[in-house]
C-alpha positions in Angstrom: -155.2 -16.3 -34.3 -156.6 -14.0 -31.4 -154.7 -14.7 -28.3 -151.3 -15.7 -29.4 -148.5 -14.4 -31.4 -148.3 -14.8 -35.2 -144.6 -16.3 -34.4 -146.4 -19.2 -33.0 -146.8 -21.3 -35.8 -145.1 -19.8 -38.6 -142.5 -23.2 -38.9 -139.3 -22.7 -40.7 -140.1 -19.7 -42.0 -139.4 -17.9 -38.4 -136.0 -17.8 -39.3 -132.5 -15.5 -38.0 -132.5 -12.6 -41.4 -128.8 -12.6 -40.7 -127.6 -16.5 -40.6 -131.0 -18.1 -41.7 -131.0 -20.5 -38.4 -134.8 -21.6 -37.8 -136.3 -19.7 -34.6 -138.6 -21.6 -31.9 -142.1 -20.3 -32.1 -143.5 -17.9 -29.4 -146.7 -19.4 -27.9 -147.9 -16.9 -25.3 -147.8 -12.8 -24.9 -146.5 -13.4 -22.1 -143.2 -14.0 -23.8 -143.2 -11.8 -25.8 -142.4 -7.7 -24.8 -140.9 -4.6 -25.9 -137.5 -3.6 -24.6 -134.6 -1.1 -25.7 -131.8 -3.3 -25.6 -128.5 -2.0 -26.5 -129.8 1.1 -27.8 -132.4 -0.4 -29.7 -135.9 -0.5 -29.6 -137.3 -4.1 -30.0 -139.6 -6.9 -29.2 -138.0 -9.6 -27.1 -139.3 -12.9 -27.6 -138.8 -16.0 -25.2 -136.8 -14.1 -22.6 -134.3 -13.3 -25.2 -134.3 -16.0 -28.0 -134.4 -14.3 -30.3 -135.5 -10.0 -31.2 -137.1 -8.2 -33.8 -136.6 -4.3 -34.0 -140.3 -2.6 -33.3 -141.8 -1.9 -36.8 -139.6 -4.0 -38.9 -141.5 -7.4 -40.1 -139.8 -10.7 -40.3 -136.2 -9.2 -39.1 -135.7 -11.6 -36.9 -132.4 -11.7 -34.6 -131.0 -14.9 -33.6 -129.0 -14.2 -29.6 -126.3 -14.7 -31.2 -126.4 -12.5 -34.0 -128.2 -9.5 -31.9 -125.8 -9.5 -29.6 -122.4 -10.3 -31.8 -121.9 -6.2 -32.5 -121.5 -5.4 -28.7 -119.8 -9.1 -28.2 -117.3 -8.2 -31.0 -117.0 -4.4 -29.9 -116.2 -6.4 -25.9 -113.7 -8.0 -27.6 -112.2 -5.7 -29.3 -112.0 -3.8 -25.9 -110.5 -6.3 -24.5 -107.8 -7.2 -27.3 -107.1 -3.2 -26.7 -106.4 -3.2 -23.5 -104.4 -5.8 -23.6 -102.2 -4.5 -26.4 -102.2 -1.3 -24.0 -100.9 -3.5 -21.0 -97.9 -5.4 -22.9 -96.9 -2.1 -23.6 -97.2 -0.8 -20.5 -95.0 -4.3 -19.4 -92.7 -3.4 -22.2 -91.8 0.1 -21.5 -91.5 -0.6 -17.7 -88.9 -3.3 -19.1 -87.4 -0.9 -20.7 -87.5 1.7 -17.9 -86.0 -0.9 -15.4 -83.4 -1.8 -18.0 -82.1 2.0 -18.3 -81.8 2.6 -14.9 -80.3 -0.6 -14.2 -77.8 0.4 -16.7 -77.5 4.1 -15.6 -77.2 2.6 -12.2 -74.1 0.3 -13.1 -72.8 3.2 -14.7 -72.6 5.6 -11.9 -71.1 3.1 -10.0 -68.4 2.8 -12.0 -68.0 6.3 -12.3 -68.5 7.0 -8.4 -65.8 3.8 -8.1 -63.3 5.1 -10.7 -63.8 8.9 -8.7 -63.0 7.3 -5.5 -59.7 5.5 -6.7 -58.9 8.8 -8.2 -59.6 10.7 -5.0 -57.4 7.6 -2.7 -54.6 7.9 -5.6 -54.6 11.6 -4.9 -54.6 11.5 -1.0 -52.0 8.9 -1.0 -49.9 11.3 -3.1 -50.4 14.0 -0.8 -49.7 12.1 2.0 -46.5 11.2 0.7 -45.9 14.4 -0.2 -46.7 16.1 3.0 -44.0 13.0 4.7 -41.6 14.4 2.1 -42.1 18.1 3.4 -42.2 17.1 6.8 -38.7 15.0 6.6 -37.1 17.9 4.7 -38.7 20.1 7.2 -36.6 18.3 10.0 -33.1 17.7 7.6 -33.5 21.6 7.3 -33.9 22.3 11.1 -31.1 19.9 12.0 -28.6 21.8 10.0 -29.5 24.8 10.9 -26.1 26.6 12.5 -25.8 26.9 16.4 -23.2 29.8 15.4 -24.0 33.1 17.8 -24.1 36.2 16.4 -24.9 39.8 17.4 -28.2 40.0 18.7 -31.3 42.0 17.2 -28.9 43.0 14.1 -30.8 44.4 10.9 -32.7 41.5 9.5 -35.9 42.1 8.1 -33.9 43.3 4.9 -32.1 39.7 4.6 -35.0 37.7 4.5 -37.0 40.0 2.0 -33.6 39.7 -0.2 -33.6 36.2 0.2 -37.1 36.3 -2.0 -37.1 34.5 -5.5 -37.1 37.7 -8.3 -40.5 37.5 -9.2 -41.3 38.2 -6.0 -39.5 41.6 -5.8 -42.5 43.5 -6.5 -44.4 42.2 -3.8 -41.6 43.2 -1.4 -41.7 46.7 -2.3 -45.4 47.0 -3.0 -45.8 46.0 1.4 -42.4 48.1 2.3 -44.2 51.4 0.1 -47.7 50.7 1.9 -46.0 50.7 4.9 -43.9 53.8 3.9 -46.7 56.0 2.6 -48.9 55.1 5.5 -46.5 55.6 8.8 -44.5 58.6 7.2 -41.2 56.5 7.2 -38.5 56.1 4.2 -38.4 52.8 3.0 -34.6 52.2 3.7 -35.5 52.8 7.3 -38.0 50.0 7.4 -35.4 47.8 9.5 -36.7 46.7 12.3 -33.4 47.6 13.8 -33.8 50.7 13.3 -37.6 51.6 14.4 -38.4 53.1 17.3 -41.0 51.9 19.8 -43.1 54.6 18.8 -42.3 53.5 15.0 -43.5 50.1 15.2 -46.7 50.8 17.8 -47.7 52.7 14.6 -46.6 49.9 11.8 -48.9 47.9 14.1 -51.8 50.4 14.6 -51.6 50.5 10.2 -51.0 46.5 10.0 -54.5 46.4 12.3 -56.3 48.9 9.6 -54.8 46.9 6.8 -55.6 43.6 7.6 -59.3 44.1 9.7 -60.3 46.6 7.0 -58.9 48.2 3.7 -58.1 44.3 3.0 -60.7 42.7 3.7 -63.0 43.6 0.6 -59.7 43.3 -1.6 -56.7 41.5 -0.7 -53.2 42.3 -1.5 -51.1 39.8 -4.3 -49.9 36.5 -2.5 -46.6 38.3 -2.7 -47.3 41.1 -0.5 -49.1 38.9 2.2 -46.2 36.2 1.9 -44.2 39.7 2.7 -46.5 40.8 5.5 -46.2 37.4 6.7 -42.2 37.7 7.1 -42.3 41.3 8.8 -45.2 40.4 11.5 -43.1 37.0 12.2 -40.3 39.3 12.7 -41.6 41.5 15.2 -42.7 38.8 17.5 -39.1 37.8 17.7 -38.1 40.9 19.1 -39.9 40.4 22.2 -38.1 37.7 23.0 -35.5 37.9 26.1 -31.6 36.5 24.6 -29.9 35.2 27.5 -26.3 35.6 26.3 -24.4 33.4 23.9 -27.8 32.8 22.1 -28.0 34.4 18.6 -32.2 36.1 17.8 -31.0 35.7 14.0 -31.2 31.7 14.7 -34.4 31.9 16.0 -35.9 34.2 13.7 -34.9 32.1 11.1 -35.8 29.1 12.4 -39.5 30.6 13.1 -39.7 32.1 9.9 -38.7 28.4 8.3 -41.8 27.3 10.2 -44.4 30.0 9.2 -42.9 29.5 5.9 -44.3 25.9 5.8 -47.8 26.9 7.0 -48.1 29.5 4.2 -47.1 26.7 1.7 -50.3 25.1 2.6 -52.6 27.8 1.6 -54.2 26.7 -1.2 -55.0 30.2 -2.5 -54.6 33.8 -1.6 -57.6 33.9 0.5 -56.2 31.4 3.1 -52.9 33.0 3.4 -55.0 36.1 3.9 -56.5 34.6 6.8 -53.1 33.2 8.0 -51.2 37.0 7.8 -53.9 37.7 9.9 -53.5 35.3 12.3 -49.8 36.0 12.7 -51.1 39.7 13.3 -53.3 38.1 16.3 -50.3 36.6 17.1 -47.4 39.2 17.8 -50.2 41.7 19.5 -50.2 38.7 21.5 -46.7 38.7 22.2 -47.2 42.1 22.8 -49.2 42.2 25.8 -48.9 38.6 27.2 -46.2 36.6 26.7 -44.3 36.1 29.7 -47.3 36.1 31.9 -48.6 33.1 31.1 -47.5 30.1 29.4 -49.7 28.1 27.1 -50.9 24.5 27.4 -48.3 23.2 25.2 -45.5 25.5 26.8 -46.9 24.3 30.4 -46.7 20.3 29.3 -43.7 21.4 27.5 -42.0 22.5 30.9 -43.1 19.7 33.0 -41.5 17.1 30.7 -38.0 18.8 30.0 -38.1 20.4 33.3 -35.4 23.1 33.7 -33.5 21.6 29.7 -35.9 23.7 28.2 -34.2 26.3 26.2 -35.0 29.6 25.0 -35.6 29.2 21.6 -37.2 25.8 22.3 -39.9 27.5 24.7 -40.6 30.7 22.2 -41.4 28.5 18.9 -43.6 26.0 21.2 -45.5 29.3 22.6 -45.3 30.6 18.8 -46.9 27.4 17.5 -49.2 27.1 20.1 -50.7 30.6 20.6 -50.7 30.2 16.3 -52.9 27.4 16.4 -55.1 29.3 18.5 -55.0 32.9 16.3 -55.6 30.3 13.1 -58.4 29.1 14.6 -60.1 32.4 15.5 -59.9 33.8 12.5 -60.7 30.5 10.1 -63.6 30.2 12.3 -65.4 33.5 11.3 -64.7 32.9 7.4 -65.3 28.7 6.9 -67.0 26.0 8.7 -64.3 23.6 7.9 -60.8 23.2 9.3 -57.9 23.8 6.8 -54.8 22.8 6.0 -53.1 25.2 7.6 -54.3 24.8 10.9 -53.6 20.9 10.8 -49.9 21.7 9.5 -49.6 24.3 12.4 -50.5 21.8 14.6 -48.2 18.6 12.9 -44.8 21.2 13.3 -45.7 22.0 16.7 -45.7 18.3 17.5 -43.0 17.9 15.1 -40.4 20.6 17.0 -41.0 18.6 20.4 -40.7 15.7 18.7 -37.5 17.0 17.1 -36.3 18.0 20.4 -36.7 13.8 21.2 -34.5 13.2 24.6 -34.7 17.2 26.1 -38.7 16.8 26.0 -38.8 13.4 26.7 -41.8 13.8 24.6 -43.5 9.6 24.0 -42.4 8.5 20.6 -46.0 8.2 19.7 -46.9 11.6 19.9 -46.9 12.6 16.4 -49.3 9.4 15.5 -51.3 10.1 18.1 -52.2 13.4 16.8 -52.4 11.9 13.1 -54.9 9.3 14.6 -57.2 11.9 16.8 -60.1 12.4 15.4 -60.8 15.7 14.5 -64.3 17.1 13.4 -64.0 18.4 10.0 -67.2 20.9 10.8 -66.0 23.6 13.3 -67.5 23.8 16.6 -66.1 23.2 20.6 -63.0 24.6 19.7 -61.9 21.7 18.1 -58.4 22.3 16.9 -57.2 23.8 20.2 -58.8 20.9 22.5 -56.9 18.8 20.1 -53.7 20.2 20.8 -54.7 20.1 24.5 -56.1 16.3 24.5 -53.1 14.8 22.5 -50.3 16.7 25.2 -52.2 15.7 28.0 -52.1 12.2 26.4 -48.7 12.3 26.0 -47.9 13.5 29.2 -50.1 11.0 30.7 -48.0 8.2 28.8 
């Protein structure tokens, strides 16, 4: 045959081995050639026709049956990656689903916490109303009676303390004892000296800035503490005649007693004992030199009806306010309770004293609805005080 290929007239026996389908004849070298075709060596005939692998005779390869293997393995690719995909899809689904759900749920959660959280405010709120009316029932019916002045009472208001808190009482009246070298039944401030109490102070100052610091007393013993400082600032107070220093004292002490109810642990009446210690070494050395804002507003809206024991608890208040917020300052970042309740009864006595003060009816809301920046800084609590008197006095 020469010049042309044996498949060019070999009739119906050039047939596919695997599906028997009757190949055309190759006429010319020039279609036929050797190639490796998917991994196999073979002779290609009529640009791809139809193949035979190089040294096997008569296995002829229809296209379609050559190239089935890699066609099926394609699709069998293909079927896997998209069996791979819809599971993809379906575990997205899924994902979405669950946190959709965990979403809904924490919103419900976050939605029952905040009812919980307004339920509790609004029961605080009325509670704190409650306090605050008793607060004023209590002040009203206090006894205008005058009695001697600057008689023995330190010992009557630790006596006046619930049993359980006995202890406490005599656990501050022994510190004091063993530490300034004087017999408990002499702890009447009555009875002290000047000398005396320069050194109960000089030991109140070593207890409170330093042995107490690391480790504070029982609530009892600062509750105590709390009593004899308020005390002492009494005593430098000036009675005019016909006015009784047991009123007042009990009166203030009705006042700080309210404060130290809103500690809300012994830490914060920590901080508030020393505060009142700020507090009378501030009515040691300065009151009557200067008045405070609030005393100064005080003055220009009762003018000369201002009385003694009105002036002292708006200077006690006042310069309180002030010794809270130095000493909350240095320990917390946030403003607490007490120093907001400090600031409500100072508003609350000149609201109390209503027609002397002349004090605008608003006061007290006005204060309520001042804004006042949880997060310390500027001296927020005292500009308060400052802002909402100058308000007032404006109105």
């Amino acid at each position: 045959m020469g010049n042309v290929p044996s498949e060019s007239n070999m009739g119906d026996r050039l047939r596919c081995c695997k599906c028997s389908k009757v190949l055309p004849p190759c006429k010319s070298f020039d279609d036929l050639y050797k190639h490796t075709v998917h991994g196999r060596y073979v002779y290609v005939y009529n640009g791809g026709e139809y193949y035979r692998p190089v040294g096997h005779d008569n296995m002829y390869e229809c296209e379609y049956c050559f190239n089935k293997p890699i066609r099926d393995q394609e699709n069998m690719r293909r079927e896997e990656e998209r069996r791979r995909e819809e599971e993809r899809q379906r575990r997205e689904e899924e994902r979405r689903r669950e946190e959709e759900r965990q979403r809904r749920e924490e919103e419900r959660r976050r939605e029952a916490e905040e009812k919980k959280r307004q339920e509790e405010l609004n029961q605080r709120l009325q509670e704190s109303h409650q306090r605050v009316k008793e607060q004023h029932e209590k002040l009203r019916n206090i006894s205008e009676e005058s009695e001697m002045c600057k008689q023995p009472f330190l010992r009557s208001h630790l006596d006046d303390s619930e049993a359980d808190d006995e202890s406490g009482s005599d656990e501050f009246l022994e510190i004091l004892s063993l530490k300034c070298s004087i017999p408990v039944p002499s702890l009447s401030l009555s009875q002290l000296t000047a000398e005396q109490l320069e050194k109960i102070r000089s030991v109140l100052d070593e207890l409170l800035f330093d042995e107490w610091i690391g480790a504070p007393p029982s609530l009892s013993t600062l509750q105590h503490a709390q009593v004899f400082i308020t005390e002492q600032c009494a005593l430098f107070l000036e009675i005019p005649e016909g006015v009784s220093l047991q009123i007042i004292s009990d009166h203030v002490q009705s006042l700080v007693e309210s404060i130290s109810q809103s500690a809300c642990n012994v830490f914060e009446s920590f901080l508030l004992t020393q505060a009142l210690y700020i507090n009378l070494m501030h009515f040691c050395t300065d009151y009557g030199s200067s008045d405070t804002d609030a005393a100064l507003m005080a003055k220009q809206w009762a003018g000369d009806e201002l009385s003694t024991e009105q002036l002292f608890l708006i200077e006690f208040l006042s310069t309180l306010t002030a010794s809270l917020q130095n000493v909350v300052e240095r320990a917390s970042v946030l403003i607490l309770n007490m120093e907001i309740q400090c600031l409500k009864l100072l508003l609350s006595i000149l609201k109390w004293q209503g027609n002397p003060l002349r004090i605008h009816r608003n006061a007290p809301q006005t204060c309520a609805n001042k804004p006042m920046d949880p997060n310390r800084g500027n001296d927020s609590v005292q500009s308060t005080v400052t802002e909402v008197f100058q308000g007032c006095l404006n109105n």
